[in-house]
N, C-alpha and C positions, 0 to 999 in steps of 0.2 A: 615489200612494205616495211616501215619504220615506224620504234614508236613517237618519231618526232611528227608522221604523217597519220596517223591514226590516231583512234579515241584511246583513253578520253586527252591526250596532251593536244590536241589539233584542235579541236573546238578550244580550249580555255587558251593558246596561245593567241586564236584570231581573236576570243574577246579583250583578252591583255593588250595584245595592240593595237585595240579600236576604242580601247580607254586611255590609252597611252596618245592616240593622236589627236584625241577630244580636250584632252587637257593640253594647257596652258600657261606655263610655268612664266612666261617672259612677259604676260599680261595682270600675273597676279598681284594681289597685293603685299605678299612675300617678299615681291623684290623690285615693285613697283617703286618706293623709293631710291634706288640704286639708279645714278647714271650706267651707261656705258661702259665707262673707265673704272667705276669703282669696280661693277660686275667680273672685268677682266682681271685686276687688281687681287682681287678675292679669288677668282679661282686660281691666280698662281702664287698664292701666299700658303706658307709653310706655315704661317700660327693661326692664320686668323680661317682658316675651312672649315672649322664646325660649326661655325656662326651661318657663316654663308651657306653650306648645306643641311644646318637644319634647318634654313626657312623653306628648304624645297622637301623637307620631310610629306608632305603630300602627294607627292609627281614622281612618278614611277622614273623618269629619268633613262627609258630603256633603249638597250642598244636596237638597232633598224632592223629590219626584216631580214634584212641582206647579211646582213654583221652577224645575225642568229645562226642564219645557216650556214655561214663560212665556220662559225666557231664548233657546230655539230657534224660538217666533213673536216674539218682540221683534227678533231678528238678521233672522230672515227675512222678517217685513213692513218691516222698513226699510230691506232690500238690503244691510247690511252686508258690508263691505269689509277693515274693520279693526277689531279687536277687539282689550282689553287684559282681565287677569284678574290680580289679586293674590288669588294662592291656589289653589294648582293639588290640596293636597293628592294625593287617586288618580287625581283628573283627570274626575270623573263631569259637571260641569256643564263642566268643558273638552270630551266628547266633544260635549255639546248644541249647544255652541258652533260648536264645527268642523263638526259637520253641517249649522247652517242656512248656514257659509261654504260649504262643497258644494254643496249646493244651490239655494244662490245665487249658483252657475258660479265660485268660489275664494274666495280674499281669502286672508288672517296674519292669527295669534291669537297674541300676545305673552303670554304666561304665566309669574307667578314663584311663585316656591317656595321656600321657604330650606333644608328638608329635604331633603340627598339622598336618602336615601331614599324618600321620596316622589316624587319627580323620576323614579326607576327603575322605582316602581310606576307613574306616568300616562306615561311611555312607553310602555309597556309596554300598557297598556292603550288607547291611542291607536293603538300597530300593530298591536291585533287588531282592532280598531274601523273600522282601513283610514283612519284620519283625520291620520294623524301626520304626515303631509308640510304642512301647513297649520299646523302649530303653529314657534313658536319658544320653546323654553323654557328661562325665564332662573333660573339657580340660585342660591342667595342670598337678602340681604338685600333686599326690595321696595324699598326707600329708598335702594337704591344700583344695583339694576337696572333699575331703572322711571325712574331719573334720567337715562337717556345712550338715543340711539338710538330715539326713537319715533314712527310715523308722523307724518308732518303732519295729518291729519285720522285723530280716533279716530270710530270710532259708535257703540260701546259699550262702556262700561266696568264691570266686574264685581269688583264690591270684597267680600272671600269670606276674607280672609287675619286677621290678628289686629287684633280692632275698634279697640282704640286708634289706631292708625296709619289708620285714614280718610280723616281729615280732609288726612292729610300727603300720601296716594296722590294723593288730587283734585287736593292743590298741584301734583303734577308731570303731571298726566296734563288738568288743567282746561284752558290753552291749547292743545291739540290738539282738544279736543271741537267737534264741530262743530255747529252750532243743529238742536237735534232731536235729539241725540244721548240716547241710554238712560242713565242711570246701574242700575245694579241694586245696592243694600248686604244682604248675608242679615245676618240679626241684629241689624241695624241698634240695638236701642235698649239695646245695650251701648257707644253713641259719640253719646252727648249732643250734644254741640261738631259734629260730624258732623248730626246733625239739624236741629239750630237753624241751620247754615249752609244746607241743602240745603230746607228748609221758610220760607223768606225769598226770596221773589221780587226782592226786592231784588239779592240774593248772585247771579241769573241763571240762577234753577232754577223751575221749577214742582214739585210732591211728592207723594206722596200713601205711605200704608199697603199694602202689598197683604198679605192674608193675613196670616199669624198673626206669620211671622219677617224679614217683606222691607219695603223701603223704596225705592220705584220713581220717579224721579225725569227729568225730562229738561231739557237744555241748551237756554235760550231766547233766548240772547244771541250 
């Protein structure tokens, strides 16, 4: 038994993502006036994402079922210690996270947000989860949270926040990865520049596809 399988994180995870598939971000009136092209536009714009992501400040945004539990064997086969996460939205892949730290006898999970109110939700969802002592979470811009104060050796880092800024999390967060270390990107092929760098053995990644929305990557140098 795990405590990603049992109570109380197993009932509050099914209800997270049976709220999560109930909502409907792409019918809302959030973004109802957006074409298409603007939609795209926006999430690969480097100035203009906190417009475009606070209108989804209601919609948990969370990674898939599938995506959760790869991120709670990839922490827990590799012993994970310290974790980072840009993008905490309700906290659903943070609870995954913090579980396989649990049970893999502790560690810190560094997590940012820029949306208070989000922030208040994966609290919150993190203290019923029994997992919240394990987290630290940082409120704000990633680009200026993620910049001060970070382990010396990271082991996995989870890039979940708004795609353009990728490339920029790596720059802060790349010196602390430790060889072997996980990258995980969901959505990855909304961050071109982010790909071509992480799919280049060269750059000191190995890469690969996983599934339909993620980009699984590890530190080889």
């Amino acid at each position: 038994m795990t405590t990603l399988t049992t109570n109380p994180l197993a009932p509050l995870l099914d209800r997270l993502f049976n709220e999560d598939a109930a909502s409907s971000p792409e019918t809302s009136s959030a973004v109802a006036d957006l074409s298409t092209e603007e939609r795209a536009r926006l999430m690969r714009s480097k100035t203009d994402y906190l417009d475009f992501y606070g209108r989804l400040k209601d919609f948990p945004l969370a990674v898939s079922r599938g995506t959760g539990t790869l991120l709670y064997m990839l922490a827990r086969g590799s012993k994970a210690r310290t974790i980072v996460e840009f993008g905490t939205s309700f906290g659903i892949s943070t609870l995954h996270l913090a579980a396989a730290l649990r049970d893999n006898g502790g560690g810190r999970l560094i997590t940012s947000e820029f949306e208070p109110s989000k922030v208040a939700r994966a609290k919150e969802n993190l203290t019923v989860g029994g997992l919240v002592d394990l987290v630290e979470f940082r409120e704000g811009d990633a680009l200026l949270t993620l910049n001060v104060n970070l382990p010396e050796t990271v082991d996995l880092l989870l890039l979940d926040g708004a795609k353009a800024l990728y490339p920029e999390i790596l720059d802060l967060v790349e010196s602390r990865l430790r060889p072997g270390a996980f990258i995980v990107a969901d959505n990855a092929d909304h961050s071109p520049d982010y790909l071509e760098r992480v799919r280049s053995p060269e750059q000191g990644y190995l890469s690969t596809p996983f599934g339909d929305d993620v980009e699984l990557s590890m530190r080889i140098v």
